[in-house]
DOVEX-456598 format. One record per residue (C-alpha): x, y, z; residue in three letters. Coordinates in pm, whole numbers, plus 32768, in hexadecimal, padded with zeros to 4 digits. Layout:
// residues N
   xx   yy   zz guvex
    X    Y    Z   Ala
...
***
This chain:
// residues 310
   xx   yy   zz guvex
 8000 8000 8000   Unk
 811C 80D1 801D   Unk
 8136 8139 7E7E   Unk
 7F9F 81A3 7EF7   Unk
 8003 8287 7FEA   Unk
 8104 8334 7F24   Unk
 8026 8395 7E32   Unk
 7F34 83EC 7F36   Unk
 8030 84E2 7F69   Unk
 8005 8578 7E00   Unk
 7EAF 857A 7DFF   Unk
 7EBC 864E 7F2E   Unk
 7F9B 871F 7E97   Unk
 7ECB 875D 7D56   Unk
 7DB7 87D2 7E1E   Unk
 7E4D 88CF 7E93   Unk
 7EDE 8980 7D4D   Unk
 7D8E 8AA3 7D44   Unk
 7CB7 8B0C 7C3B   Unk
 7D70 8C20 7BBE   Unk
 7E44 8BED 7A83   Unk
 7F51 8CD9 7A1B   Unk
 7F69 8C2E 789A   Unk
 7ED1 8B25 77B9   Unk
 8044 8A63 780D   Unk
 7FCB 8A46 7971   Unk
 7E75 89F8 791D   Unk
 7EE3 88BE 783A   Unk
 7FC4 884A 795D   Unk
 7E8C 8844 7A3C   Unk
 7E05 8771 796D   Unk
 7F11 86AA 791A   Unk
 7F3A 863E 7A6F   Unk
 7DD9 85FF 7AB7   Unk
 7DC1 851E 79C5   Unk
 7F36 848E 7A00   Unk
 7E85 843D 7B66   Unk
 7D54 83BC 7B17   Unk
 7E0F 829D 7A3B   Unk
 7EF8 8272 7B5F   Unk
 7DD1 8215 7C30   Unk
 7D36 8122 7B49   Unk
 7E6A 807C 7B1E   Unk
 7EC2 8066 7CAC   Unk
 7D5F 7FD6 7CE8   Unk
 7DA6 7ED2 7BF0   Unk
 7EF4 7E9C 7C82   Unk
 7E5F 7E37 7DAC   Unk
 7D30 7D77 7D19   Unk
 7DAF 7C16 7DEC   Unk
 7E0C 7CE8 7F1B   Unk
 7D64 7CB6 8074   Unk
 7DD3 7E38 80EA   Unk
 7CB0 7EC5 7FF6   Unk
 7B30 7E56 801E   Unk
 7A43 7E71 7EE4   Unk
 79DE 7FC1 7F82   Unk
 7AE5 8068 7FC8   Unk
 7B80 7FF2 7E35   Unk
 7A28 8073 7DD0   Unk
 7A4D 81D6 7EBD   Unk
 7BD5 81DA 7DDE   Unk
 7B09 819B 7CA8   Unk
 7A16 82D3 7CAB   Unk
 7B43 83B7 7D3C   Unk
 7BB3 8368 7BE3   Unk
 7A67 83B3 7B32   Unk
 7A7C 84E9 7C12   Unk
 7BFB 853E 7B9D   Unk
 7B8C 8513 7A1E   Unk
 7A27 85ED 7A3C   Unk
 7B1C 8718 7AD3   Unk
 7C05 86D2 7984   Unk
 7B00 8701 78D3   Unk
 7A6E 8826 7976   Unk
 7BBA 88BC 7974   Unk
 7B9E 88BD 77DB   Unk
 7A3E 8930 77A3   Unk
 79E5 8A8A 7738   Unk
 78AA 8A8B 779F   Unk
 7859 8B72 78E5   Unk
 77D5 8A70 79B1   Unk
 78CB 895A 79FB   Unk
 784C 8814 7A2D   Unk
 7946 87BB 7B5D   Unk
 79E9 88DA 7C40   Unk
 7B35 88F8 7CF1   Unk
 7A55 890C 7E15   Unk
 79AF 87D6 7DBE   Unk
 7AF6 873D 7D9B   Unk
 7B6B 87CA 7EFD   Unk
 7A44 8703 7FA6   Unk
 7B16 85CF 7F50   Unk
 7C54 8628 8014   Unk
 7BDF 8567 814D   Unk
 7B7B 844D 80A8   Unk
 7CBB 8413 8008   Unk
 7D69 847E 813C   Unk
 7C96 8353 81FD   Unk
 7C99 8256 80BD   Unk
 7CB6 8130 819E   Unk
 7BBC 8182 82B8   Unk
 7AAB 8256 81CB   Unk
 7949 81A9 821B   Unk
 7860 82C9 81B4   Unk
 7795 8310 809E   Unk
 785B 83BE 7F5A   Unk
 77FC 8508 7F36   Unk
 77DD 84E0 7DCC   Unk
 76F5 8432 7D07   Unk
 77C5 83A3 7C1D   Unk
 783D 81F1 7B90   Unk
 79BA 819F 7BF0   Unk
 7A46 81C2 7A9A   Unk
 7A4B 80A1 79C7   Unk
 7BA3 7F90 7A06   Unk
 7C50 7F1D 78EC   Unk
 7D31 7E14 7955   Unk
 7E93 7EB0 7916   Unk
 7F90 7D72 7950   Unk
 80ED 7DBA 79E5   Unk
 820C 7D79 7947   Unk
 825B 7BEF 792D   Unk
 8109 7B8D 798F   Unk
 807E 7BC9 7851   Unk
 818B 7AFB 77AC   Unk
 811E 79C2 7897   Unk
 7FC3 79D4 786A   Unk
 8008 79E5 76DF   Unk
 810A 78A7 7707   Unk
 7FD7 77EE 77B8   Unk
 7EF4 781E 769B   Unk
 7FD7 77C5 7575   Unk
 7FF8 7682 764B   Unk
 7E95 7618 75F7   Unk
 7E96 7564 773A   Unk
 7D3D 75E8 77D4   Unk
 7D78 7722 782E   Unk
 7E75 77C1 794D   Unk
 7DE0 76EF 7A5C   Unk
 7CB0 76E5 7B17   Unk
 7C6A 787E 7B8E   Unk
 7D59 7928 7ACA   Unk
 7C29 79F8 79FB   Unk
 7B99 7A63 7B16   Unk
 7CB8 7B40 7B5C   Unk
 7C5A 7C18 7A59   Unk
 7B5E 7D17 7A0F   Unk
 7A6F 7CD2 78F8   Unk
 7A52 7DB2 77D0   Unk
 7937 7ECB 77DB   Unk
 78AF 7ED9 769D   Unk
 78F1 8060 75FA   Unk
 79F1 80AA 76ED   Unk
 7B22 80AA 7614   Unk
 7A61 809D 7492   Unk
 7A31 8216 74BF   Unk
 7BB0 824C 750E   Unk
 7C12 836C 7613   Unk
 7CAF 8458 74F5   Unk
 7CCF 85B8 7570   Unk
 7CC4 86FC 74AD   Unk
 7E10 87C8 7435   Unk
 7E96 88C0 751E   Unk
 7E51 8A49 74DC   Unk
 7F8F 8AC4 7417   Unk
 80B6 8B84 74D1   Unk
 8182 8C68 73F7   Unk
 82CF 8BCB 73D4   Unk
 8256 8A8C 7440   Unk
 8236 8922 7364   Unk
 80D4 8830 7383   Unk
 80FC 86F0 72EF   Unk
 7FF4 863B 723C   Unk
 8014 84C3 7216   Unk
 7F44 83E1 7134   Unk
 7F50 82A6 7163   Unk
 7F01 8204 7008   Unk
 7F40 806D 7018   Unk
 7FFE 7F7F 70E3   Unk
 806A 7E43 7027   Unk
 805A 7D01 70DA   Unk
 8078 7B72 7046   Unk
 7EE9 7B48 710E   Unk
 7E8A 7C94 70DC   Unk
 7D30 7BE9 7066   Unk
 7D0A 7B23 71EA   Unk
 7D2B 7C77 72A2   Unk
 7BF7 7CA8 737A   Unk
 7BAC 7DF2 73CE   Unk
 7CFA 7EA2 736B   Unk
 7D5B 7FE3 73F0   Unk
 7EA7 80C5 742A   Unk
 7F0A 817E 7557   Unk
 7FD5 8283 753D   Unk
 80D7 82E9 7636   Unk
 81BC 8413 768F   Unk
 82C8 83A0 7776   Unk
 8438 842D 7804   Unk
 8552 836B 7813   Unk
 84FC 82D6 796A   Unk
 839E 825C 78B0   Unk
 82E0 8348 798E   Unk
 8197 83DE 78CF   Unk
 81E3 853D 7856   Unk
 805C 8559 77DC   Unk
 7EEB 84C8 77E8   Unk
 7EF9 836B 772B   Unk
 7E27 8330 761A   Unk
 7D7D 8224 757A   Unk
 7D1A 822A 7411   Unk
 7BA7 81BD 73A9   Unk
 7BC1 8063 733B   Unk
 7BF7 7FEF 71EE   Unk
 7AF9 7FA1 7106   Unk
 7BC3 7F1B 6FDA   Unk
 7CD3 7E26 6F9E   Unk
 7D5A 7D9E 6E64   Unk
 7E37 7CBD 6E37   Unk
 7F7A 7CD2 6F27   Unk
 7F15 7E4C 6F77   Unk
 7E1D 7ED9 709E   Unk
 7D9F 8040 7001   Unk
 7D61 8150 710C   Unk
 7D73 8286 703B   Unk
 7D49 8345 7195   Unk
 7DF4 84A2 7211   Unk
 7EA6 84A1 7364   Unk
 7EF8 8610 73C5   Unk
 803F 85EE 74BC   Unk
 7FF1 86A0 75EE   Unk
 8114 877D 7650   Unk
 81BE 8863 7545   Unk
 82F7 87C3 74B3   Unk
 83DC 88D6 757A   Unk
 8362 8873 7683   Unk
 83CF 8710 7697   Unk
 8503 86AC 7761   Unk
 8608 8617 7699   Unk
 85EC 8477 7679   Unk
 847B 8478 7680   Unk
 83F9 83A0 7589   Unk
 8252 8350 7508   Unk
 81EA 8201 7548   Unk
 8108 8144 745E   Unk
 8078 8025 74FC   Unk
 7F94 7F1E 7413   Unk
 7E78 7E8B 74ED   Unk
 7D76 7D8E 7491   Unk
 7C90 7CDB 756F   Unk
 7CA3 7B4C 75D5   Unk
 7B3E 7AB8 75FF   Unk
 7BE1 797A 7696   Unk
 7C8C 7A4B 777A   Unk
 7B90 7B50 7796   Unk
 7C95 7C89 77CD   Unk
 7D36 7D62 76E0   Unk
 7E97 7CDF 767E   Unk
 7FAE 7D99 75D0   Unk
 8012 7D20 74E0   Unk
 8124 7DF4 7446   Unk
 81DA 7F39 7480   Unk
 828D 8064 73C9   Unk
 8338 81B6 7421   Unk
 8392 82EE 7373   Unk
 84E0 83C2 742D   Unk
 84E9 8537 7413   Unk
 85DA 8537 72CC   Unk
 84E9 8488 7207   Unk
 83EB 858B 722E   Unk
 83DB 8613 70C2   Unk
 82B6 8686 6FEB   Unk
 8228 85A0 6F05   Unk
 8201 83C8 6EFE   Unk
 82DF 82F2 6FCE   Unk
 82F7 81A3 701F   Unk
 8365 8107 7175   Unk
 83D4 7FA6 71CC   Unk
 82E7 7EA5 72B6   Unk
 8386 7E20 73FE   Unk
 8317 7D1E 74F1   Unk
 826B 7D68 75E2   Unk
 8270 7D91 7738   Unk
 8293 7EE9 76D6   Unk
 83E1 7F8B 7751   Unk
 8393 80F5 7768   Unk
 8506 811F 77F1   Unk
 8597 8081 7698   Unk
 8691 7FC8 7752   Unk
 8635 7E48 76C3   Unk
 85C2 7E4D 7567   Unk
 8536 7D47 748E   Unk
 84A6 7D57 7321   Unk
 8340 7CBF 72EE   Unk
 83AC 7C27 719B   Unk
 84B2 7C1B 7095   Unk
 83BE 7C42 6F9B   Unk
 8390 7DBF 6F13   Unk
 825A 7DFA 6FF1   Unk
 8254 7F57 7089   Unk
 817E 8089 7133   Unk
 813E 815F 7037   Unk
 8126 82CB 7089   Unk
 80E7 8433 6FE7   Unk
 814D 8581 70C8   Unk
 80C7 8690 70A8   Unk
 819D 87C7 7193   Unk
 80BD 8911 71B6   Unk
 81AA 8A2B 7200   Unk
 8120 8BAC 7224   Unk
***
């Protein structure tokens, strides 16, 4: 529970940054980390899914503080008048999350945990893939109920996000995502791309985004055709970050989104105009320390940039 209580630490922290905004820059970074947190909770109550130290209340009381953290990300990037969730609202949460493992009341909010999508930790995934090639009935008896059924909708819909308001000086990227080619392109259930902005360390240096999934495949290639606008102007990137492409399907047998594949783009390959990346293995290795191609065959990500500059 300890990784829990650090980021207790950060939520706490976040709620105390105001409502007063200086620039759009600080503005985006409010959101940024809103969002940032609200995928750190979903992934910490899945982390301790087996765990005795959380009841199905209290992972359910984590769960809506993460609806909660993703309605104020929202509200933070409406222009309407009215927002739909305040920085007071937001504020009422503070002892809640201060007394995660004792809170017993009501939530103040009306509101449904957000949805889990089983996200597998590195290794574990690799195991539970090993099982099923051995065709030897399954991982053993209890296995699937470790993980979290698919909600129907949650991911076909993708969580893109809208380009950032242009800063003179400053460099958007635009990333469209046109086909991935894979030998069973045609057995891909449900196939979707997240897309990923990490530093060197692999830390998240914006929201993550899934694309919509795709409708079309032919032959070796999944089509997406899909714009991902890259949160954070390019000058604003430290130096070794990298975007992360990872190629998701879903395994009925299984019944939890597997990876399947992964891809990243470093900061000197960021040119205008169609590039192609190479597949690795997964787990995915957002440090880039232990690197293995998918395939010798000439399957790739294929990419077209697009850098706005005012």
């Amino acid at each position: 529970m300890s990784d829990i209580h650090k980021t207790v630490q950060r939520w706490l922290a976040s709620f105390k940054k105001g409502t007063d905004f200086d620039s759009w820059g600080q503005l985006v970074e409010a959101i940024d980390e809103y969002q940032i947190l609200a995928r750190h909770l979903q992934k910490e109550v899945q982390s301790v899914n087996n765990s005795t130290e959380l009841t199905e209340d209290q992972k359910k009381t984590v769960g809506k503080i993460a609806t909660c953290l993703e309605l104020r990300s929202t509200a933070l990037q409406t222009t309407q008048s009215q927002e739909e969730f305040r920085l007071e609202d937001l504020k009422k949460l503070e002892p809640i999350i201060k007394n995660i493992l004792s809170y017993n009341k009501d939530f103040p909010f009306d509101v449904q945990p957000i949805p889990l999508r089983k996200i597998l930790a590195p290794g574990e995934e690799e195991n539970l893939e090993f099982e099923e090639e051995e065709e030897d009935g399954g991982a053993g008896a209890g296995v699937s109920d470790l993980f979290t059924t698919r909600v129907p909708g949650f991911v076909s819909s993708g969580t893109l996000l809208p380009r950032l308001p242009s800063e003179p000086g400053m460099t958007l990227l635009t990333i469209k995502i046109e086909k991935i080619g894979l030998k069973d392109a045609g057995q891909c259930i449900d196939p979707y791309v997240t897309v990923s902005v990490k530093d060197i360390n692999g830390v998240d240096m914006t929201p993550v985004q899934d694309t919509p999934v795709a409708t079309r495949k032919e032959d070796m290639y999944v089509h997406f055709a899909v714009d991902v606008e890259i949160q954070k102007h390019i000058e604003r990137l430290p130096k070794g970050a990298a975007i992360f492409f990872e190629f998701k399907h879903y395994k009925p047998k299984k019944r939890f989104t597997s990876t399947k594949c992964f891809a990243f783009m470093e900061m000197d390959e960021i040119k205008a105009g169609q590039i192609v990346i190479e597949l690795y293995k997964k787990p995915t290795d957002f440090k880039r320390k232990k690197l293995q191609l998918l395939t010798k065959k000439p399957l790739y990500l294929h990419l077209h940039q697009i850098l706005h500059k005012e």
